[in-house]
C-alpha positions as CSV (number, residue, x, y, z in Angstrom):
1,X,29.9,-6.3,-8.8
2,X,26.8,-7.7,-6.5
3,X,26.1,-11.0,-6.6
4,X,23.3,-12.7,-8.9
5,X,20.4,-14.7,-7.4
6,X,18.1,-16.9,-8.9
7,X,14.6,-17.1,-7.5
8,X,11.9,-19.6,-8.6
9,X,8.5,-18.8,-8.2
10,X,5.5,-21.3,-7.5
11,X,1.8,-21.7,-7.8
12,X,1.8,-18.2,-9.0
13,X,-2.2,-17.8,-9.0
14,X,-3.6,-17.6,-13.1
15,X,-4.8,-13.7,-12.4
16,X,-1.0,-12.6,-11.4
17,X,0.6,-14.1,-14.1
18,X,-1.8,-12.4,-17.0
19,X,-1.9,-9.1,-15.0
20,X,2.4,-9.3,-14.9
21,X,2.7,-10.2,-18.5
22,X,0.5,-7.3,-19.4
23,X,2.4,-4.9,-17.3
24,X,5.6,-6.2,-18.7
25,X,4.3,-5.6,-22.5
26,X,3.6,-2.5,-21.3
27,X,6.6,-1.4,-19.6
28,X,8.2,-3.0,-22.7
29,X,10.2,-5.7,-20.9
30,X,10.8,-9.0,-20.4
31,X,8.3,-11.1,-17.7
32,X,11.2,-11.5,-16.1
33,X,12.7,-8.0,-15.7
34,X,8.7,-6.7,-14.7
35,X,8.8,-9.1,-11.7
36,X,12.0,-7.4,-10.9
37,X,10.8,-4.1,-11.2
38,X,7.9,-5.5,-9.2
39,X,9.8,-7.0,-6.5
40,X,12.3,-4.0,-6.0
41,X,9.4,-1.8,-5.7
42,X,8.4,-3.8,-3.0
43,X,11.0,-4.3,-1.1
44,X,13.1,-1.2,-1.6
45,X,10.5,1.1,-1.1
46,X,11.1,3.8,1.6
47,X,9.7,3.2,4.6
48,X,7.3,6.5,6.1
49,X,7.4,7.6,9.7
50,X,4.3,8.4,10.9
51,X,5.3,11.2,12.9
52,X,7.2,13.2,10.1
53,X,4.0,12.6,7.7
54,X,1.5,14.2,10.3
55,X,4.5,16.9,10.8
56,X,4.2,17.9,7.2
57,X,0.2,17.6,7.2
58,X,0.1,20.0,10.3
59,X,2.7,22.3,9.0
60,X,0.8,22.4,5.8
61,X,-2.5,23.0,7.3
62,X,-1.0,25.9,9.3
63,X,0.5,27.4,6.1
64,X,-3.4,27.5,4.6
65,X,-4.8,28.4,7.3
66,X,-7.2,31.1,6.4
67,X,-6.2,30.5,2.4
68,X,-9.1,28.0,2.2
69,X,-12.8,28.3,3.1
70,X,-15.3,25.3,3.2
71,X,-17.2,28.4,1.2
72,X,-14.2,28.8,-1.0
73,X,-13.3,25.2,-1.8
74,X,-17.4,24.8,-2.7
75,X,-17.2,27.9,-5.4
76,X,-13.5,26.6,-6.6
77,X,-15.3,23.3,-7.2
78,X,-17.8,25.0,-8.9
79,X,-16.4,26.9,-11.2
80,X,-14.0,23.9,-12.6
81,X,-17.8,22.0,-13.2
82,X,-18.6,25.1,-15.7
């Protein structure tokens, strides 16, 4: 079982507080559990390498290459404002 922690939180600004109570009444939780959620989210987020994201970007670019037209993306755009 991990250990518990208790965390207390000062001068939280007025704008914070109303914006987490709102999100917790929307996530349907506690204030407590949303700054949690918050906090985890933060924290525990994975962290992106640079170099593997432009990877994927060029690989992708590469795969469309030729699929996709400034001419093309202009009529595709278009068409969906019909």
């Amino acid at each position: 079982m991990q250990a518990v922690r208790t965390l207390t939180i000062k001068n939280v600004p007025a704008v914070v507080h109303r914006r987490l109570v709102a999100r917790a009444a929307r996530h349907q939780r506690s204030l407590n559990s949303e700054v949690i959620a918050c906090l985890k989210a933060a924290v525990m987020a994975e962290r992106l390498d640079p170099e593997v994201l432009l990877a994927r970007a060029r690989a992708l670019r590469r795969e469309m290459k030729g699929r996709l037209s400034d001419v093309g993306l202009r009529r595709v755009k278009s068409q969906g404002r019909a």
